[in-house]
DSSP file (Angstrom, degrees, kcal/mol; ACC not computed):
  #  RESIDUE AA STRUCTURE BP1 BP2  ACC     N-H-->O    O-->H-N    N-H-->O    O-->H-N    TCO  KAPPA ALPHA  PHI   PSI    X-CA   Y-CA   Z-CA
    1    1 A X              0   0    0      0, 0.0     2,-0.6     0, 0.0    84,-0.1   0.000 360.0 360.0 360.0 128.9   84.0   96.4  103.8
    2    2 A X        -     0   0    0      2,-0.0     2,-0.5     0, 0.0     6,-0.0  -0.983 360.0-166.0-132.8 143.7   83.3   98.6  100.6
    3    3 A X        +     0   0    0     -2,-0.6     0, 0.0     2,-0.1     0, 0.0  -0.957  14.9 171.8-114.2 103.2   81.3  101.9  100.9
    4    4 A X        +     0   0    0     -2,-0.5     2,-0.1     4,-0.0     3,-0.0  -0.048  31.8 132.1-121.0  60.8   80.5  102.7   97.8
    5    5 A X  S >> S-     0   0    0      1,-0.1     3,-1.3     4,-0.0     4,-1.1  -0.397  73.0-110.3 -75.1 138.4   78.2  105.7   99.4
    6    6 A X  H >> S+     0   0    0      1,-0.2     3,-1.0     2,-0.1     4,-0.8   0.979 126.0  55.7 -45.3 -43.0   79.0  109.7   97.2
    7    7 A X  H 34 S+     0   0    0      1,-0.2     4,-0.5     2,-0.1    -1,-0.2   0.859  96.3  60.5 -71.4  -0.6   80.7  110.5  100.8
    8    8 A X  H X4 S+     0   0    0     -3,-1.3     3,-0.5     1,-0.2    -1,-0.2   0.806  94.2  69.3 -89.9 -20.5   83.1  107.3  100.6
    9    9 A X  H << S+     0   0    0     -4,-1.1    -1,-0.2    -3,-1.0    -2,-0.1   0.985  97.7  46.9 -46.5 -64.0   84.6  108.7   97.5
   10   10 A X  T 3< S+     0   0    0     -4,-0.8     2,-0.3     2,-0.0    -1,-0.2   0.434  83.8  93.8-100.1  31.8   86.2  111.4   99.0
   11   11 A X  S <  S-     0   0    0     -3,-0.5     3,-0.1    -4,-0.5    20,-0.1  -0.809  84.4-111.2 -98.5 121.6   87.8  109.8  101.9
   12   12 A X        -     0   0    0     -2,-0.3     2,-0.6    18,-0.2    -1,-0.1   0.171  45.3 -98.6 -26.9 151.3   91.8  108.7  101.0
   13   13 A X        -     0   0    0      1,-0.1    -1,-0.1     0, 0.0    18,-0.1  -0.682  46.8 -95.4-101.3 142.0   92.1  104.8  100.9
   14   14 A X        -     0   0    0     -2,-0.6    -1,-0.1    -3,-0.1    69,-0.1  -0.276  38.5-120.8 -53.0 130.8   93.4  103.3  104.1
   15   15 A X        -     0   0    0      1,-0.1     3,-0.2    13,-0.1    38,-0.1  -0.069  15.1-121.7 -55.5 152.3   97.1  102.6  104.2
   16   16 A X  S    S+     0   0    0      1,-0.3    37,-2.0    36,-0.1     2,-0.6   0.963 105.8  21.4 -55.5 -48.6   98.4   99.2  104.8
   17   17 A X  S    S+     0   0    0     35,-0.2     2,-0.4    36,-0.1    -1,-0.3  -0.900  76.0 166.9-126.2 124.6  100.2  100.6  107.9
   18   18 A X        -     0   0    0     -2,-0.6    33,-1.0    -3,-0.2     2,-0.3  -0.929  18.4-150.9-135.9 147.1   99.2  104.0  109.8
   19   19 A X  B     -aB  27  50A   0      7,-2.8     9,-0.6    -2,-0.4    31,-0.2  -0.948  17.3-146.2-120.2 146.9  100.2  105.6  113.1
   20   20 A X  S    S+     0   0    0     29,-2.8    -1,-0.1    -2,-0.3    30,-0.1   0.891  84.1  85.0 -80.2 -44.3   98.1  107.9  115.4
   21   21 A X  S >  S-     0   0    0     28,-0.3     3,-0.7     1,-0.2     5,-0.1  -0.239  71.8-150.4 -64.1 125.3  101.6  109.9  116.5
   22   22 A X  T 3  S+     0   0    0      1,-0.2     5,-0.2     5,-0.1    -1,-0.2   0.755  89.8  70.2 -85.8 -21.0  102.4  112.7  113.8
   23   23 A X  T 3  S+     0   0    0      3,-0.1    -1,-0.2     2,-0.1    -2,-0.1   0.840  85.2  91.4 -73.7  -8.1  106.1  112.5  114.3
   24   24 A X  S <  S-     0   0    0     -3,-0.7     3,-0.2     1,-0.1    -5,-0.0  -0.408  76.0-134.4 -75.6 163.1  106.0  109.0  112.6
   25   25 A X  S    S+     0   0    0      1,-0.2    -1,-0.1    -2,-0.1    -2,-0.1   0.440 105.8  63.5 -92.4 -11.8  106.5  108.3  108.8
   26   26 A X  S    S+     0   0    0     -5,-0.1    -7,-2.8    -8,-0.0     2,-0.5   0.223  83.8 112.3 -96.9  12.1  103.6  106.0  108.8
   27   27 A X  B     -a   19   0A   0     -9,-0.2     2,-0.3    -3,-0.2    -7,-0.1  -0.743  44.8-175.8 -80.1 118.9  101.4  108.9  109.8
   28   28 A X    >   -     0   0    0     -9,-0.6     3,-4.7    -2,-0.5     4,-0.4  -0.481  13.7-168.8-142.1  92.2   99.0  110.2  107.5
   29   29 A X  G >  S+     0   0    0      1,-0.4     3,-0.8    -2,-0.3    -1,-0.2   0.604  86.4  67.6 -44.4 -49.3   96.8  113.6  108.2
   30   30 A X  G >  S+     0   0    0      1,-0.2     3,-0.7     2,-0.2    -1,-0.4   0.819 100.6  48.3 -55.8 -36.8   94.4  113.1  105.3
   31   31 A X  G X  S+     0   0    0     -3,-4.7     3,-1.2     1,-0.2    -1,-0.2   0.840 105.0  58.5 -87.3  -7.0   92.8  109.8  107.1
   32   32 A X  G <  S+     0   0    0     -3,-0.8    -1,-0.2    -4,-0.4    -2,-0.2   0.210  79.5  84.1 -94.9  28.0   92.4  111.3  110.1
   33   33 A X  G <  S+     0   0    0     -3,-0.7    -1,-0.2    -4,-0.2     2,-0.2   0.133 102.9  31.9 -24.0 -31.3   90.3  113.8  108.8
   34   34 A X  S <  S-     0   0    0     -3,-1.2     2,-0.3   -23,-0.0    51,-0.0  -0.866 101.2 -80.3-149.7 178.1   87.5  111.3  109.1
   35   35 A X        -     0   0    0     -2,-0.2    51,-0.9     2,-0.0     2,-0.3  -0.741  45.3-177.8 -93.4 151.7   86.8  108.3  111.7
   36   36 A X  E     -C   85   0B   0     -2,-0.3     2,-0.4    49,-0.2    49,-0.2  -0.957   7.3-164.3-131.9 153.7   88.2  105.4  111.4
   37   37 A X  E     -C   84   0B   0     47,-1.3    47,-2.6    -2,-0.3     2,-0.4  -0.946   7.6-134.1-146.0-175.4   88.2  102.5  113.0
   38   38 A X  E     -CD  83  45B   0      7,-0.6     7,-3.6    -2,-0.4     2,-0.2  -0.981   0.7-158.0-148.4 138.3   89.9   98.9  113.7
   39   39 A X  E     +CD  82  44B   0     43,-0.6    43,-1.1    -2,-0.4     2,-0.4  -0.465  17.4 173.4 -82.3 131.9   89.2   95.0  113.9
   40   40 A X  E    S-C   81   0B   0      3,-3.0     3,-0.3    -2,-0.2    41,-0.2  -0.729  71.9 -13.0-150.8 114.4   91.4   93.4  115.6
   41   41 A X  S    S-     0   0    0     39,-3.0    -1,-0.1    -2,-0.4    40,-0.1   0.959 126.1 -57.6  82.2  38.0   90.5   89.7  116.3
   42   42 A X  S    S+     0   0    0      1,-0.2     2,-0.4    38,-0.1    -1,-0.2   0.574 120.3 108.5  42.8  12.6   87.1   90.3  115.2
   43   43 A X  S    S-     0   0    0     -3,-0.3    -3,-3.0     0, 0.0     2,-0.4  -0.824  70.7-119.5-117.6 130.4   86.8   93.1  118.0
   44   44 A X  E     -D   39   0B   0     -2,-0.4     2,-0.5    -5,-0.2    -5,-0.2  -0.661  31.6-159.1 -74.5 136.7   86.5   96.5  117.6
   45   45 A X  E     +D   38   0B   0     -7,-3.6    -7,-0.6    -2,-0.4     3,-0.1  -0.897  29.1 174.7-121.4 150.7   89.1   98.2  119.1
   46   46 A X  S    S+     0   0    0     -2,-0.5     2,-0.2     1,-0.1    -1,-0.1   0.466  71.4  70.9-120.9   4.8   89.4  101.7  120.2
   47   47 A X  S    S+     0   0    0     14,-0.0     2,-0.8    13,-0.0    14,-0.2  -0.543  73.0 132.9-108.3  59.8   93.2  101.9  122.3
   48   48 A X        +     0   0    0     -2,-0.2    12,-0.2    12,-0.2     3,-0.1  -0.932  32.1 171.0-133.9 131.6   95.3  101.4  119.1
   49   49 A X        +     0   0    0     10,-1.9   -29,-2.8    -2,-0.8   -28,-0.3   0.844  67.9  12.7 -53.9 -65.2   98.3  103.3  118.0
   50   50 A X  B     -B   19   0A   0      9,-1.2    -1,-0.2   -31,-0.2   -31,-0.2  -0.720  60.9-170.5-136.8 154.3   99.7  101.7  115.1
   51   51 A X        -     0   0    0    -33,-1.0     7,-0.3    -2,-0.3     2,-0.2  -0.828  12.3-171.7-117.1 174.0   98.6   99.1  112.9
   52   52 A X     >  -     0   0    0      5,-1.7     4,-0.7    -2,-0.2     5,-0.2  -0.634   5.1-175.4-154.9 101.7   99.9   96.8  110.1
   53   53 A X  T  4 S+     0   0    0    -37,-2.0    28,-0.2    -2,-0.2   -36,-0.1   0.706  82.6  45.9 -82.7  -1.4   97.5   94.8  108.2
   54   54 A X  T  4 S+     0   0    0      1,-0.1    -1,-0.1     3,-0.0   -37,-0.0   0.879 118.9  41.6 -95.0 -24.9   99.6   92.8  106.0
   55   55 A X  T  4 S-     0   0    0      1,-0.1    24,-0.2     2,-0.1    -2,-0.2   0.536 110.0-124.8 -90.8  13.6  102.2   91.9  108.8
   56   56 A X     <  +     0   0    0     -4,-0.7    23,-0.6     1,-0.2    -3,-0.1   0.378  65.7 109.7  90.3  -8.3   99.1   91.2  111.4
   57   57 A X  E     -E   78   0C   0     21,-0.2    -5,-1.7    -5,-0.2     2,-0.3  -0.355  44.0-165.4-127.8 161.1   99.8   93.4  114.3
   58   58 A X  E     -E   77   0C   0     19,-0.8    19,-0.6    -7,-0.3    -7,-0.2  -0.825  25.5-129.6-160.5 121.7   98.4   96.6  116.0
   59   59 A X  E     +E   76   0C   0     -2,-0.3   -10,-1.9    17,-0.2    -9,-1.2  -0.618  34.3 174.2 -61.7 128.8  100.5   98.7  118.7
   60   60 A X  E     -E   75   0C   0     15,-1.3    15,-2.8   -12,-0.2     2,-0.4  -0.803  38.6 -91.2-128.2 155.7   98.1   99.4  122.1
   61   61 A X  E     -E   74   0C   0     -2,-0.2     2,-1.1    13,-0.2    13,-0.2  -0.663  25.7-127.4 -95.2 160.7   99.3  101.0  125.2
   62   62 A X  E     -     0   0C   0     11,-3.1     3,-0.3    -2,-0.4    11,-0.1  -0.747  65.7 -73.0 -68.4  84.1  100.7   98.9  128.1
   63   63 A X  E    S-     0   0C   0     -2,-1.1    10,-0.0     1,-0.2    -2,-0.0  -0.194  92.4 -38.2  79.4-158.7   98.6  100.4  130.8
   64   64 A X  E    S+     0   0C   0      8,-0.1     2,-0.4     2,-0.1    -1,-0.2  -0.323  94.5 142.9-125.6  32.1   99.5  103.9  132.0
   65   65 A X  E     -     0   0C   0     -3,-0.3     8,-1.6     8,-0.1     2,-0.4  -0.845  33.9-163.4 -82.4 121.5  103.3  103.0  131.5
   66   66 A X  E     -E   72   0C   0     -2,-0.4     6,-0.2     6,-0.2     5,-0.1  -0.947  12.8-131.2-117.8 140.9  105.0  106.1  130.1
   67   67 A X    >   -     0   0    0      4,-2.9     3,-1.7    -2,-0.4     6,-0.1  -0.144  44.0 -87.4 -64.7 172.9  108.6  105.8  128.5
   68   68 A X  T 3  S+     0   0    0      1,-0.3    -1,-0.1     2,-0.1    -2,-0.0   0.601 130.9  53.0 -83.6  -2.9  111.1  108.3  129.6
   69   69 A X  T 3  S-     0   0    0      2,-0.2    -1,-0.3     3,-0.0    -2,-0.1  -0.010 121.6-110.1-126.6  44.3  110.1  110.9  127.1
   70   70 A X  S <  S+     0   0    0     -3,-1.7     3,-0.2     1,-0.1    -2,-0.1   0.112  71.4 133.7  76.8 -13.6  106.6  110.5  128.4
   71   71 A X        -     0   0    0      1,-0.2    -4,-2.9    -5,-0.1    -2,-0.2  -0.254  68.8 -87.9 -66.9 159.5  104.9  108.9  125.9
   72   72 A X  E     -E   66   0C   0     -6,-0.2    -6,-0.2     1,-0.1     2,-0.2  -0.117  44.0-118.1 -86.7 145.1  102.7  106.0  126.5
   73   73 A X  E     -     0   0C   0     -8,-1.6   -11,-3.1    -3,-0.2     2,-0.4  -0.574  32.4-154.6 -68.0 127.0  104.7  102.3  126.4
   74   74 A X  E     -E   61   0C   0     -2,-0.2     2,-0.3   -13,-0.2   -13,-0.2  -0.854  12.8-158.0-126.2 157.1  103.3  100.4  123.7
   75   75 A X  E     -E   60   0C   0    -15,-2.8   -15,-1.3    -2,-0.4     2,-0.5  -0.794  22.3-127.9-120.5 158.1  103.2   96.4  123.4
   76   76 A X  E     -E   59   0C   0     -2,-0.3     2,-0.8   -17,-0.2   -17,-0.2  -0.857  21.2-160.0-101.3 133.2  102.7   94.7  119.8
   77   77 A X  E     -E   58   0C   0    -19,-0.6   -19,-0.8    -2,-0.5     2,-0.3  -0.932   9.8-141.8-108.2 124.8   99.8   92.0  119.4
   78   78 A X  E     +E   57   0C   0     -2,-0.8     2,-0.4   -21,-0.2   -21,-0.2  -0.552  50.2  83.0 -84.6 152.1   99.9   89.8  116.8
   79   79 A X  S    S-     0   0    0    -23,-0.6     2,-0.5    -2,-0.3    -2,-0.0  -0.958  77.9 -23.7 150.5-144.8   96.5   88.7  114.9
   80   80 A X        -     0   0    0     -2,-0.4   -39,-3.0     2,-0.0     2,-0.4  -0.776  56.4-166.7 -87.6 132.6   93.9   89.7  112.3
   81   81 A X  E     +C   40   0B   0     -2,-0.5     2,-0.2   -41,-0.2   -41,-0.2  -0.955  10.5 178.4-154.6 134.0   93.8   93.4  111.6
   82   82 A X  E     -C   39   0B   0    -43,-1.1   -43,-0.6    -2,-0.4     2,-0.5  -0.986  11.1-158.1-149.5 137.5   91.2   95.0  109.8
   83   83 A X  E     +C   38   0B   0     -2,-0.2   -45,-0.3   -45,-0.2     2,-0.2  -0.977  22.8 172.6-130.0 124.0   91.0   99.0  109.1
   84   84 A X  E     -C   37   0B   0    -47,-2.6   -47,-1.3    -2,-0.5     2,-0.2  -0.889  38.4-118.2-135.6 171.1   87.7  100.8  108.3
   85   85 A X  E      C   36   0B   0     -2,-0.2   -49,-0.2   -49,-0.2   -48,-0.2  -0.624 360.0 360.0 -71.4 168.9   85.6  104.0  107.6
   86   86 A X              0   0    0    -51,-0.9    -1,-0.1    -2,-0.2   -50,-0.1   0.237 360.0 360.0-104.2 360.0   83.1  104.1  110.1
């Protein structure tokens, strides 16, 4: 999808690979500044972590499985990954 709307200008261009969790290095403050959202499978999805579009995957959590330093457990899905403004 290309926005080429005045406001779409001054929104950062989506990363291949971004994470919601600030302590990651694939974290990046500037796109979440605005909504975004992600295809996954042709579905919108709204429980995703992580993504990667060139290697296909997007991290979701397992349930309300927390890891032992509480954070939620997250499974990888492989498929079609698509990252937009909305």
């Amino acid at each position: 999808m290309t926005d080429t709307s005045p406001i779409a200008a001054d929104r950062p261009t989506l990363p291949d690979r971004l994470a919601i969790d600030a302590r990651s290095p694939h974290h990046v403050r500037a796109v979440f500044e605005h909504d975004i959202g992600i295809r996954f499978n042709g579905k919108d999805r709204n429980d995703v972590e992580e993504y990667c579009i060139s290697e296909g995957w997007v991290r979701v959590p397992a349930g309300k499985t927390l890891d032992r330093k509480g954070q939620p457990l997250l499974i990888k899905i492989k498929g079609t990954v698509e990252a937009f403004y909305r």
